[in-house]
Each structure stands twice: as structure tokens, then as C-alpha cells.
C-alpha positions as CSV (number, residue, x, y, z in Angstrom):
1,X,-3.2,62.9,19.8
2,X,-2.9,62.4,16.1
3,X,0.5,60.7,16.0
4,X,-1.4,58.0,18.4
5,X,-4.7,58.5,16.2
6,X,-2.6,57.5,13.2
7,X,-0.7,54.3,15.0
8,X,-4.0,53.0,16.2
9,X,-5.0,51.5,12.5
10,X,-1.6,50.5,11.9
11,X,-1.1,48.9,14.9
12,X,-4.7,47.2,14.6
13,X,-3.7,45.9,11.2
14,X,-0.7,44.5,12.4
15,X,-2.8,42.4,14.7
16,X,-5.3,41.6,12.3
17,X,-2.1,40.1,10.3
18,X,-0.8,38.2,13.2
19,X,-4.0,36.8,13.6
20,X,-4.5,35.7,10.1
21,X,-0.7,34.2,10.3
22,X,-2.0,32.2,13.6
23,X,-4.7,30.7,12.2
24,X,-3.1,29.8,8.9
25,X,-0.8,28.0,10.6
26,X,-3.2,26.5,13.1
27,X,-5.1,24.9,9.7
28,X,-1.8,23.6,8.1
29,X,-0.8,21.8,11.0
30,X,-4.6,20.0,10.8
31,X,-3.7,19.2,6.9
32,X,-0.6,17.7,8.3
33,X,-2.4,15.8,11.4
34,X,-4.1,14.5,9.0
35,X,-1.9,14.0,6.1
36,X,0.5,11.8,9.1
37,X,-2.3,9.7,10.5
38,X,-2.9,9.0,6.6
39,X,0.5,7.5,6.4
40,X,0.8,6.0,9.5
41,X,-2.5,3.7,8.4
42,X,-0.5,3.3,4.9
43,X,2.4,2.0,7.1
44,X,0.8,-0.3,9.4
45,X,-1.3,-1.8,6.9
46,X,1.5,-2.7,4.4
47,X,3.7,-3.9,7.0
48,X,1.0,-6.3,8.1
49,X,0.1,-7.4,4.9
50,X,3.3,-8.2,3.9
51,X,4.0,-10.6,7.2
52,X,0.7,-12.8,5.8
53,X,1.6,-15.2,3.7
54,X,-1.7,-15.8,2.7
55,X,-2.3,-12.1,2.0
56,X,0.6,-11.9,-0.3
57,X,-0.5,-14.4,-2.3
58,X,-3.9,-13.4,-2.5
59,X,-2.9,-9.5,-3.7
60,X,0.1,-10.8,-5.6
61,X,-0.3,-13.9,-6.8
62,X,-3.5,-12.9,-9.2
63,X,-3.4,-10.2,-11.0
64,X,-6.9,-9.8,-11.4
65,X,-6.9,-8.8,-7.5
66,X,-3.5,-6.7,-7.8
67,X,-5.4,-4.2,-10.5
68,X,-8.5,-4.3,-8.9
69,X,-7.4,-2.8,-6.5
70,X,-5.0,-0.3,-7.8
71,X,-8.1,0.9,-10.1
72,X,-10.6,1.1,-6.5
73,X,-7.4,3.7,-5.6
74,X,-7.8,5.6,-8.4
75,X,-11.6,5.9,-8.3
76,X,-11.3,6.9,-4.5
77,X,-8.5,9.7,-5.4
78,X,-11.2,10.8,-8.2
79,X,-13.8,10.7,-6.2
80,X,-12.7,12.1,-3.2
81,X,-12.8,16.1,-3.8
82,X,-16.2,15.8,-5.4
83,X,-17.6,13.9,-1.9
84,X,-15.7,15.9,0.3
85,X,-17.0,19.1,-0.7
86,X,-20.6,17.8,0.2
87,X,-20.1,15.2,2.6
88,X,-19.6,15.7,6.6
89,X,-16.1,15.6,8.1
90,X,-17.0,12.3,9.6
91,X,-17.6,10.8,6.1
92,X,-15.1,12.7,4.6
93,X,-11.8,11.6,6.9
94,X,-13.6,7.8,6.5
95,X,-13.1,8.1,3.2
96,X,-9.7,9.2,3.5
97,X,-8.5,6.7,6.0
98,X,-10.0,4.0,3.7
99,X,-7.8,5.3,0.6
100,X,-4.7,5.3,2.9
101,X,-5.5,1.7,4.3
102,X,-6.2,0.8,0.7
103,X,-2.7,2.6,-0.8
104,X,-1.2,0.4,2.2
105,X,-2.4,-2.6,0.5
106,X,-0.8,-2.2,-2.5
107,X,2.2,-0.6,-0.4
108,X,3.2,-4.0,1.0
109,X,5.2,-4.8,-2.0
110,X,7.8,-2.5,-0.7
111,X,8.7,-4.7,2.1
112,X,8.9,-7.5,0.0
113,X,11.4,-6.0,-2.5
114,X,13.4,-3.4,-0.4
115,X,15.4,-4.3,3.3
116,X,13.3,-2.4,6.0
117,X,16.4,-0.8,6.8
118,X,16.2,0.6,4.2
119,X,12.6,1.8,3.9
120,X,13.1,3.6,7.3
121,X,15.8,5.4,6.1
122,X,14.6,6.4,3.1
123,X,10.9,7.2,4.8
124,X,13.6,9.4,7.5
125,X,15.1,11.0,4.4
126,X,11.7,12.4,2.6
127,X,10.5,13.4,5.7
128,X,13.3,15.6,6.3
129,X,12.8,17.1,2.6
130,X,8.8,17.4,2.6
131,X,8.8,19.6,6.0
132,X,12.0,22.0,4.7
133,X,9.6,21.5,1.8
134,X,7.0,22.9,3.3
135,X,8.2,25.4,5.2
136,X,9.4,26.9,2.7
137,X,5.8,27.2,0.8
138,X,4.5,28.4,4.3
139,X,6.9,31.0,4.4
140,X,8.1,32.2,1.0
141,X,7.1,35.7,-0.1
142,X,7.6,34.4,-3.5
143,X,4.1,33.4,-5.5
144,X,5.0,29.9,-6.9
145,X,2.1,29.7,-9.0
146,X,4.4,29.6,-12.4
147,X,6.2,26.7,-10.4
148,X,3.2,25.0,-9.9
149,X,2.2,25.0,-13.5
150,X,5.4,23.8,-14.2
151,X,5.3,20.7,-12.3
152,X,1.7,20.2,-12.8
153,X,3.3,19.9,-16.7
154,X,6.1,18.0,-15.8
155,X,4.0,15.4,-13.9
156,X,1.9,14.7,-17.1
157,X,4.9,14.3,-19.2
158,X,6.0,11.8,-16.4
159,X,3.1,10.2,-16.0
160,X,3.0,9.3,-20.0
161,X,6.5,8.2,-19.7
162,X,5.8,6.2,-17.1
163,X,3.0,4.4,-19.2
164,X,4.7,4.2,-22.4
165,X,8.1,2.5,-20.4
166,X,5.8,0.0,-19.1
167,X,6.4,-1.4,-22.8
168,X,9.6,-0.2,-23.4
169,X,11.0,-1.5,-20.0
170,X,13.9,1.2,-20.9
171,X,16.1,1.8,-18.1
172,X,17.6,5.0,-19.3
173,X,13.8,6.5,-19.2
174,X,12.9,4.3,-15.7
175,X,16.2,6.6,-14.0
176,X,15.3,9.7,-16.1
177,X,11.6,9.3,-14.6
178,X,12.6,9.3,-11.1
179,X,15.1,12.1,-10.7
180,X,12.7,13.8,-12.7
181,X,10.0,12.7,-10.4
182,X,12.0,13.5,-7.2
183,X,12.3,17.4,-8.5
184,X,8.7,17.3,-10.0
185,X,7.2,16.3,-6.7
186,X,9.2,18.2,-4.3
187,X,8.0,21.7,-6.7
188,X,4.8,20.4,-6.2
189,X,5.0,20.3,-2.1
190,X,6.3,23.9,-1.8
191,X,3.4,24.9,-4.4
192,X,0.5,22.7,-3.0
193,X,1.4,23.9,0.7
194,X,1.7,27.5,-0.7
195,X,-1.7,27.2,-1.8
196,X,-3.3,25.6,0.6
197,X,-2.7,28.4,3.2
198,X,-3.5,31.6,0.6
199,X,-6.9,28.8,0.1
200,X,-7.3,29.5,3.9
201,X,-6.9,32.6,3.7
202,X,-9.2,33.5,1.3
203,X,-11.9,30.6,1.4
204,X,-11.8,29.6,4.7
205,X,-12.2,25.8,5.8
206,X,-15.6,24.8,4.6
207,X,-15.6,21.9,2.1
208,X,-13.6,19.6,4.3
209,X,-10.1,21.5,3.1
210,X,-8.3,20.0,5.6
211,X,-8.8,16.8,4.9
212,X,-8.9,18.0,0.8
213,X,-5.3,19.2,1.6
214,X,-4.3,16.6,3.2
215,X,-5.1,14.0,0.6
216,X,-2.5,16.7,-1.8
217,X,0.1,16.1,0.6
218,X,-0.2,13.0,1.0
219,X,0.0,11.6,-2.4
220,X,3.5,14.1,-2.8
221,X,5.2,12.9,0.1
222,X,4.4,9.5,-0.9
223,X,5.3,9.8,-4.8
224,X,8.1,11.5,-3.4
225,X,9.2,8.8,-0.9
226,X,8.7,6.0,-3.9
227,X,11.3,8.4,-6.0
228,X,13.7,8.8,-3.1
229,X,13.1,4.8,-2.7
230,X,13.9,3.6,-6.2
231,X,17.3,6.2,-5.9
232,X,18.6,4.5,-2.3
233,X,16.8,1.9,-1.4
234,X,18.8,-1.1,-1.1
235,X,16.7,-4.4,-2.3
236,X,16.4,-8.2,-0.8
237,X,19.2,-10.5,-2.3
């Protein structure tokens, strides 16, 4: 009777654990239903726009529009986390689809300057890399917080050289910025999807942190994508 007295807890723990483990991994694959319907909207939307003519023109063609709307991205990207802490889950994946049909927008320039060949491919390639990305912050033992502050780092240095080469239109800094961009963003993945579940796990879901994490994966897999795209894409003659 003890042996079995002592197992019992053990054995109960070991299910609590499983249970935990299921429904971590139940949540991160409603970050990443989101985070893919996200892109898909981005997709469809660029495409579309960039078959219009008219539309083209209109984005492109006055720059007045073109950084209108890149600054109503940034204040929905700001603004987002703030809303979605308060606002319902209707509002909140609005909100979100709205940013991604938005991002798309601005998107549509890729299929004006690179081969759609080649934008598959490429799109292929960082999809490939963001889920062996993520599955390894899903399953890693190893706390990558130190990793993450790295990158976090890294991403202000690269967004400041990013800024400053917008002058300098320096081409050794423009290929230094992307490989360091590829290896900046693909820490970030592993780290972001890392924290997302021990979030989870400790917070629960409340504040919309689906939707909050899928808004973190989405902006890596797309910087990530737009890295990978300047590296192989291959461009319109």
C-alpha cells in the first residue's frame, strides 16, 4: 500500500503536466491560426493591389499617400496591445485583420519589384525556417531569455541603421542589415514563441493573448520573409 500511496502523486503530477503540455499547445496553434489568416489577408490584398493599375498609382505614385499609410501601420502596431488588453476578441482580431489588410497595402510593392516566382519561393523558404523556428522555442528546455535580450538589442541597432542608410544609401550597410536582420529575427521567433507558451502558462489567455501573440509572430515571420527576400529574391528586368 505505500509503494502505491507514494506513486499516486507522482503519477497525478505527471498528468497534471501532460495536461498543462496539451493545452499549451492547443493555445499556440490558435496564435498560429491566427498569425496565418493574418498573412494570408497580407497576401491577397497585395496581390490584388498590385494587378490595379489605378491602385498602384494612387499608393505609389504620391508619396503623401505611400507614408500615410505606412505611419496608420505604425499607429495600429502601437496601439494594438494597449486595445487588446481591454477590448473584446471580436474587436480585437478586427483590429488585427485590418493591420494585416493594411501591411498588404503597402506589401504590393513586392510584386512589382520581385518575379512571383520568386516571392513563392522565398515565402516557401521562411516558412520552412519560422516553424523549425518555432518548434524549437516550443520545445527547448533551454530559457532563451538572454537570447531575447540580445535580439531585442540587435533589432534597435538595426533599426537605427536602417534609418541612418536611408541617407547614406550604403550598400555594404544595406547587406550587412539583412543578414543581420535574418539572424536577428529568426532569435526573436524561437524567443517570442518561447514566451508566449511560459505566458500561457502562467497568465492564462485573458487579454486577447492569442491574438497579442499572433501579432509578435507575425511581424517576425514577415521581417524575416522581407530579409530572406532581399538575399534570393530575383527582381523584374
Amino acid at each position: 500500500m505505500s509503494s502505491y500511496g507514494n506513486f499516486r502523486p507522482a503519477y497525478g503530477g505527471r498528468n497534471r503536466e501532460l495536461g498543462q503540455s496539451a493545452a499549451a499547445s492547443a493555445f499556440m496553434f490558435t496564435v498560429y491560426r491566427w498569425m496565418a489568416l493574418g498573412l494570408a489577408v497580407t497576401g491577397v490584398t497585395a496581390w490584388y493591389v498590385a494587378q490595379s493599375q489605378a491602385a498602384v498609382e494612387l499608393i505609389f505614385g504620391n508619396r503623401l499617400t505611400f507614408f500615410g499609410l505606412i505611419i496608420a501601420q505604425l499607429a495600429l502596431v502601437v496601439a494594438f496591445t494597449p486595445v487588446a488588453l481591454r477590448a473584446s476578441s471580436g474587436a480585437a482580431a478586427a483590429m488585427f485583420l485590418a493591420y494585416s489588410a493594411l501591411t498588404g497595402v503597402t506589401f504590393s510593392s513586392i510584386f512589382l519589384r520581385y518575379t512571383q516566382a520568386s516571392v513563392a519561393q522565398v515565402f516557401f523558404v521562411s516558412a520552412g525556417a519560422f516553424a523549425g523556428l518555432a518548434f524549437f522555442g516550443a520545445t527547448t528546455k533551454r530559457d532563451l531569455s538572454a537570447v531575447g535580450r540580445f535580439m531585442m538589442i540587435g533589432l534597435i541597432g538595426l533599426i537605427i541603421a536602417s534609418l541612418v542608410n536611408m541617407w547614406l544609401q550604403s550598400p555594404a550597410v544595406y547587406w550587412i542589415s539583412t543578414y543581420a536582420g535574418v539572424l536577428i529575427f529568426a532569435g526573436l521567433t524561437a524567443y517570442e514563441t518561447q514566451r508566449l507558451r511560459d505566458m500561457y502558462l502562467t497568465e492564462g489567455a485573458g487579454g486577447n493573448l492569442a491574438l497579442r501573440g499572433a501579432l509578435v509572430m507575425y511581424l517576425d515571420f514577415v521581417n524575416l520573409f522581407l530579409m530572406l527576400l532581399r538575399l534570393f529574391g530575383n527582381e523584374r528586368r
